[in-house]
C-alpha positions, 0 to 999 in steps of 0.5 A: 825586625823590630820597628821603634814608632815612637811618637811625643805622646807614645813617650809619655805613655811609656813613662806610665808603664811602671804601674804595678798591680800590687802598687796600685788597686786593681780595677774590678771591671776589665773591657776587653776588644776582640773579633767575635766567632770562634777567635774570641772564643778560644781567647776566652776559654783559654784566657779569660775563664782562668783568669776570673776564676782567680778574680771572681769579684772581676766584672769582663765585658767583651766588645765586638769591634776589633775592626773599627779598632783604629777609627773608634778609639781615634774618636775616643782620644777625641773625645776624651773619653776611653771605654776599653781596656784592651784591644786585640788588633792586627799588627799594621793597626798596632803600629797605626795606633801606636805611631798616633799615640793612641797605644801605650809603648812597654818594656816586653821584658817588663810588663811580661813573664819570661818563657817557663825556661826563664827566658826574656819575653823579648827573646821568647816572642823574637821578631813578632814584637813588630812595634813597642805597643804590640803584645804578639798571641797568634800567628795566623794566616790568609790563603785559600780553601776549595770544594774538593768535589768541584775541582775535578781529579787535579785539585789546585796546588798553587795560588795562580790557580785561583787566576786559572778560570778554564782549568777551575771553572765557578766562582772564588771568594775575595777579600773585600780590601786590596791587602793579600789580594793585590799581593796574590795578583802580582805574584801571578802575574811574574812579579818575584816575592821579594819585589812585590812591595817595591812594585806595588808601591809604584802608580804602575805596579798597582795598576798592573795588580788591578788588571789582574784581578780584572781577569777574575773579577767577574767570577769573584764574591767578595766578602768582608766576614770571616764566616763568609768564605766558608759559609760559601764553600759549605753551600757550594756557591764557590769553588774556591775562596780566601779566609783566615786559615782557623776558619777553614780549620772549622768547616773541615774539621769540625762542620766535615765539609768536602773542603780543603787548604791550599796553602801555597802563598799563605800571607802570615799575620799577626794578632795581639793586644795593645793597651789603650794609653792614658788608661786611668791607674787602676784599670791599667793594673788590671789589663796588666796584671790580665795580660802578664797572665793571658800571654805567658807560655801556657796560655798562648799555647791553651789558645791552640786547644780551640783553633788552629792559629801558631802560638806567638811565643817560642816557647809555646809551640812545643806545648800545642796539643790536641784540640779541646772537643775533636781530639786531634793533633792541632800541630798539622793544621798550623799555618807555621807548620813546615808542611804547610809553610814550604812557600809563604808569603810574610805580610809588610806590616808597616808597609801597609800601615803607610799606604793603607789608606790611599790603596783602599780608596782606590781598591773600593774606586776599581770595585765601583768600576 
């Protein structure tokens, strides 16, 4: 599914995409927009240390802000002022931003390389080219990690298990938003999977999510950090809780606390760069000559030796080896994994992109309550 978002002034953009590193002098600073904590690690240990060991007069400055992505460069086409060079957002804020204008449309067989096979890059990345400003590196996912010290001889398979506070007893860990959450509760309260969007659409269908999260709420700690739930979960102060699956990754694997994954009902994600439009000559040669670099087989597949997030590419996935520092097979640990994908739940891109809005103003009303 590819959705064309394409607007008067992401027109424009698109028409600025010719500009080619060896036509132009490339900028000798890049800024780069990521999430902080172990994800932009592993983008720099797997992107950016390579690539200014080929550059060493290059200048990379990291920002911190990937969540307050929309909002913030919103300010900056404001002001008329742009300060960053490329941004890593998930996919619903890419089809925000480029629907809005504020992403630069691109040729994926243009701005990059093909697999190794010679494959196009359109080919290679398939599907997850959700909009034509969206450059796809991992798959990720949501779903849940538990104390297996705290949930007796029968730990908990299925998502209605986090629902279920007679048979698990404690405390979970919730998102602070309505996104997954108010997917899960749908899902445990007999809604089919293919029609949760059409139902959650509906005045009734949000009320009837909202009532069942009200069986939990009480029970719940809500979080906005990624580094929360499995903080949480390491000190025992919850029995189960919600986060991206690289961070259970780390509080298993590498901190060896007694949690594990359940995998049922992950919501698969997206996460990718897009390049702010109306970048001045030079810096849009550097982001990208960087992003032809950063995104080409190998490199995606480098991501994966630091945490535990599917490569976007096709061709990327067969090169996954072994953790970087641990020395263990990373395959096992991936959302897309066959045995960890036997029951997924594909997160609605543009769904969200168009009631985003509307359903976290009327989550944080119900949270108040």
């Amino acid at each position: 599914m590819k959705f064309k978002l394409a607007t008067l002034l992401c027109g424009a953009a698109l028409a600025t995409t010719g500009v080619h590193a060896q036509d132009v002098k490339m900028a000798d600073t890049l800024t780069l927009v990521s999430w902080g904590g172990a994800y932009q690690k592993s983008q720099i240990a797997a992107y950016s240390e390579p690539y200014q060991a080929m550059h060493p007069d290059l200048k990379i400055v990291w920002d911190e802000s990937s969540a307050e992505a929309v909002a913030k460069l919103r300010a900056m086409n404001e002001a008329g002022n742009i300060t960053w060079d490329l941004v890593d957002v998930v996919a619903a804020d890419a089809i925000r931003l480029c629907d809005e204008g504020l992403a630069m449309e691109f040729d994926a067989d243009e701005l990059l390389l093909p697999a190794t096979d010679g494959t196009p890059a359109s080919e290679d990345f398939g599907d997850l080219l959700v909009s034509d400003c969206f450059i796809p590196q991992i798959v990720y996912s949501t779903t849940f990690g538990y104390r297996t010290d705290m949930v007796g001889d029968t730990p908990p398979t299925n998502i209605c298990d986090v629902f279920d506070l007679e048979k698990y007893p404690g405390k979970r860990s919730l998102e602070k938003r309505p996104i997954n959450n108010m997917e899960w509760a749908l899902l445990c309260d007999g809604v089919a999977k293919a029609d949760v969007y059409d139902v959650l659409e509906t005045e009734e269908g949000q009320a009837r999510a909202l009532a069942k999260l009200d069986t939990i709420k009480d029970e719940v700690v809500w979080w906005s950090a990624g580094a929360d739930t499995p903080q949480l979960l390491a000190d025992g102060e919850v029995v189960m809780g919600s986060t991206y699956n690289g961070r259970l990754f780390s509080v298993i694997e590498e901190q060896k606390q007694p949690v594990a994954m359940l995998w049922d009902a992950q919501v698969f994600d997206l996460d990718g760069w897009i390049i702010p439009a109306g970048l001045p000559a030079e810096h849009q040669a550097r982001v990208e000559d960087f992003v032809k670099f950063a995104t080409d087989t190998q490199r995606l597949a480098d991501q994966a030796k630091y945490i535990s997030y599917g490569p976007a590419r096709n061709s990327s996935a067969p090169l996954v080896g072994k953790h970087a520092d641990l020395g263990i097979d990373m395959a096992p640990h991936m959302p897309t994994d066959p045995a960890n994908a036997t029951n997924t739940f594909l997160y609605n891109y543009t769904w969200w992109a168009d009631y985003r809005d509307d359903l976290d103003a009327k989550f944080q009303a119900w949270l108040a309550q």
